[in-house]
C-alpha positions as CSV (number, residue, x, y, z in Angstrom):
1,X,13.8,-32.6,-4.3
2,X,14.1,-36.3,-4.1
3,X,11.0,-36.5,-2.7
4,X,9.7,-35.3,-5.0
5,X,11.3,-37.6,-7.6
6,X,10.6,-40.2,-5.4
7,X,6.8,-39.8,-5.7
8,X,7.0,-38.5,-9.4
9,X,8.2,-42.3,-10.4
10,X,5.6,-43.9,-8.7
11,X,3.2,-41.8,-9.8
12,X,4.0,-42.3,-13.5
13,X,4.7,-46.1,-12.9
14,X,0.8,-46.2,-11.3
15,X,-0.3,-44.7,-15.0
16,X,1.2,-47.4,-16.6
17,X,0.0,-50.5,-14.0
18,X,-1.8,-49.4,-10.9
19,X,-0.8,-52.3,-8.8
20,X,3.4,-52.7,-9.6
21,X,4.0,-49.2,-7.7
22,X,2.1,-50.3,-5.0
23,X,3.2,-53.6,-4.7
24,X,6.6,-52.2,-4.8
25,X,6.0,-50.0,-2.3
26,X,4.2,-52.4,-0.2
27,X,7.0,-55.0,-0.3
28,X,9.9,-52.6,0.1
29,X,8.0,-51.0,3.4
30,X,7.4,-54.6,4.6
31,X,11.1,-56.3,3.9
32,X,13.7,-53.3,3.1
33,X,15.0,-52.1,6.8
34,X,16.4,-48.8,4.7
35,X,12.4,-48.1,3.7
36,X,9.9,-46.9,6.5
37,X,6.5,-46.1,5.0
38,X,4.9,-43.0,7.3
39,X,2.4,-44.2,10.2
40,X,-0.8,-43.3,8.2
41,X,0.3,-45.4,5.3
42,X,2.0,-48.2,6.9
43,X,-1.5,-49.9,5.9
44,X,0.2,-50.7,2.1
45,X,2.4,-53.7,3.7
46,X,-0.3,-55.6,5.7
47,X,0.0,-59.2,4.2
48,X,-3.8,-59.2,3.4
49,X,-3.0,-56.2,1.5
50,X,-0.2,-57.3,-0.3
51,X,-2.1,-60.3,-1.2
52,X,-5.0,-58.3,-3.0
53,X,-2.8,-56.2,-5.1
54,X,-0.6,-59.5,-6.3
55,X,-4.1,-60.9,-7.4
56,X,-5.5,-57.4,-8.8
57,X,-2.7,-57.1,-10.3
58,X,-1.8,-60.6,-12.3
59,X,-5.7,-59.7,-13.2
60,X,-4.5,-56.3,-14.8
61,X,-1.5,-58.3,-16.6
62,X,-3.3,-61.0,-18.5
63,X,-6.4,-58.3,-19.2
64,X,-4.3,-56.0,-20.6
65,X,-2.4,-57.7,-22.7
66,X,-6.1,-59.1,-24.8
67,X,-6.8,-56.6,-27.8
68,X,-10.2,-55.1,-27.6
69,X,-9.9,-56.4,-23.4
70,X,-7.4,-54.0,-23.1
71,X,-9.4,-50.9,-24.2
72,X,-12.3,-51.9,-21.9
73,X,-9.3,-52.5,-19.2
74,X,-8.2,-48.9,-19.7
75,X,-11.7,-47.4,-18.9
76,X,-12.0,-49.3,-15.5
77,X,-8.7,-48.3,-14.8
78,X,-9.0,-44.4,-15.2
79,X,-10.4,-44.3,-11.9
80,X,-8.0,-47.0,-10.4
81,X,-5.0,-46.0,-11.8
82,X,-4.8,-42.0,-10.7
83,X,-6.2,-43.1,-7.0
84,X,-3.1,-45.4,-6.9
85,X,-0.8,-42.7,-8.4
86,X,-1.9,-40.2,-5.7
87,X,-1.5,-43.0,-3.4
88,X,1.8,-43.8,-3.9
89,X,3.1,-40.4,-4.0
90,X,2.0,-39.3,-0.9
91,X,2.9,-42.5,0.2
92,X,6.6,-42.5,-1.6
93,X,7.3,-38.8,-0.8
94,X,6.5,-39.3,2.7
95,X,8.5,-42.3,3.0
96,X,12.1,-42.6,4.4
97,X,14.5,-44.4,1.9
98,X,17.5,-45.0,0.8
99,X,17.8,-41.7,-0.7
100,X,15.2,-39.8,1.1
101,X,16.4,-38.9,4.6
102,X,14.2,-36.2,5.4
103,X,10.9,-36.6,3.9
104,X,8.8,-34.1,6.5
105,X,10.4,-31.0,4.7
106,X,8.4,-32.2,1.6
107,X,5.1,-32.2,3.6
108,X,5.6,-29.1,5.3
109,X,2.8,-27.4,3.5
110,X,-0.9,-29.1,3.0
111,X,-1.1,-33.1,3.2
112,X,-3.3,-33.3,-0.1
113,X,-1.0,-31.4,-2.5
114,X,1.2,-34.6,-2.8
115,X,-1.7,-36.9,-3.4
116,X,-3.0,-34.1,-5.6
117,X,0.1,-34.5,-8.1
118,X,0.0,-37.5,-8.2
119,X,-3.5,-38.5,-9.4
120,X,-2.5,-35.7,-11.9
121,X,0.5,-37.4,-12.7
122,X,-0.8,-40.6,-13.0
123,X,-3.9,-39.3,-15.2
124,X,-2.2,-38.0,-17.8
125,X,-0.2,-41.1,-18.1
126,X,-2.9,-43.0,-17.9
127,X,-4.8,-40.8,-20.5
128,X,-2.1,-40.7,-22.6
129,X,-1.4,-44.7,-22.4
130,X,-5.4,-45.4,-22.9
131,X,-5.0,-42.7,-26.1
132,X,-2.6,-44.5,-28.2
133,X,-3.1,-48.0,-26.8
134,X,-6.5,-48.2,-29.6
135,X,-4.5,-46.6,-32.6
136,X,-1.6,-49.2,-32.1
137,X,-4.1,-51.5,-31.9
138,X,-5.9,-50.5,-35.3
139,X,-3.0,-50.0,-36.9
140,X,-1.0,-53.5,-36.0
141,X,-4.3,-55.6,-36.3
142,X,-3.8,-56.8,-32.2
143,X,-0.9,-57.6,-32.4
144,X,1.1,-54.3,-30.7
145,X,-1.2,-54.9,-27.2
146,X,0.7,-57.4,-25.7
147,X,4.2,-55.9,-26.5
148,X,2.9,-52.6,-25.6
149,X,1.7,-54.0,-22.2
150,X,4.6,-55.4,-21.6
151,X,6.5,-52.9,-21.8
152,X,4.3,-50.7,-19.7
153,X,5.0,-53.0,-16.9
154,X,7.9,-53.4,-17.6
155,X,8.3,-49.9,-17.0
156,X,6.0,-49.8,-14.6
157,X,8.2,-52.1,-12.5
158,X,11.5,-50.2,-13.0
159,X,10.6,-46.3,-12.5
160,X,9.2,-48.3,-9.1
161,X,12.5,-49.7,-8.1
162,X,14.0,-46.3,-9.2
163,X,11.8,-44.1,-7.3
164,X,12.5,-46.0,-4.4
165,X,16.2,-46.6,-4.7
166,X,17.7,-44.0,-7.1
167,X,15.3,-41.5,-7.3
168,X,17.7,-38.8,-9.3
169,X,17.3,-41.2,-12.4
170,X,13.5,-40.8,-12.8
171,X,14.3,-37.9,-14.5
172,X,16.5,-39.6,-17.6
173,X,13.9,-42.8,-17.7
174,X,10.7,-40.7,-18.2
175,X,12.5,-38.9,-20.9
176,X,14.5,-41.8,-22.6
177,X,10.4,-43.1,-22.6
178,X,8.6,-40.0,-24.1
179,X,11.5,-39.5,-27.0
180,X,11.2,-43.7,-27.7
181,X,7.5,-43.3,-27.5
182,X,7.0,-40.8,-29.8
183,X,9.7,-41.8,-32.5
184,X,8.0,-45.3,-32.7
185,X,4.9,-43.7,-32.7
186,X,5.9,-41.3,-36.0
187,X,7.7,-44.4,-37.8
188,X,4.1,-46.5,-37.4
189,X,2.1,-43.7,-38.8
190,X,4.3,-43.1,-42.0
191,X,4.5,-46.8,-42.8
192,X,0.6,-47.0,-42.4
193,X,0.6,-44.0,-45.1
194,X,2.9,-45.5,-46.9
């Protein structure tokens, strides 16, 4: 079950920013002693590695932060950002952590269903971020993208550290999120109407 929580924050973290989860990931495998990435994956903390995704990903934080840029961001990124998603689940499901002690019961069936649910995972984020990212921008003139980007990656950066160290609380900050996400939303539309 914590796997699967495990995998599930980084997925929906890679939705928001590709690159944080994997960075995280990357980093924690490479410098926490309590996190050992799986064989086949061990590939994420290479320095050369970790070096691209810093630089992809300060790219990804100024670009998305630009109305108009950050619309033209989210179309590259629907390809990017579910690859990473099923990346890091498989990744962070197979991985030995803090909480996770076990993670071979999780993979007991088929290899791809993990990375499966996770580029599922991080679609519909992804969809769902790319979908209301133009409306807040029509609505607020511009001036929404970069507080709505930084929160994303704000997000992004603690369901990581979450998923990695308390996995169980995934749960309450995807939720917490969603209700947040969708009350803002409903008080933006009835002032525009207004």
């Amino acid at each position: 079950m914590l796997e699967f929580l495990t995998g599930t924050g980084l997925a929906v973290a890679a939705g928001l920013n590709a690159y944080v989860p994997l960075l995280a990931l990357g980093l924690a495998g490479k410098f926490l002693t309590f996190v050992s990435l799986p064989a086949g994956w061990s590939w994420l903390s290479n320095d050369w590695v970790l070096g691209i995704i810093a630089v992809l990903l300060v790219i990804e934080i100024v670009a998305d932060k630009i109305p108009v840029v950050d619309s033209i961001n989210d179309w590259v990124q629907a390809v990017v950002r579910p690859a990473s998603g099923g990346i890091v689940f498989g990744t962070g499901a197979a991985s030995e952590t803090l909480a996770v002690a076990d993670p071979a019961s999780f993979f007991s069936g088929s290899q791809w269903i993990p990375i499966a649910t996770g580029i599922a995972m991080a679609l519909g984020v992804h969809v769902a971020k790319s979908s209301v990212r133009p409306l807040l921008n029509s609505l607020t003139g511009g001036i929404a993208a970069p507080v709505a980007s930084s929160l994303e990656d704000l997000g992004s950066v603690l369901l990581s550290v979450l998923a990695l160290l308390l996995p169980i609380l995934v749960v309450a900050v995807i939720a917490v999120s969603v209700v947040t996400l969708v009350l803002a939303l409903r008080r933006m539309l009835r002032s525009k109407t207004s």
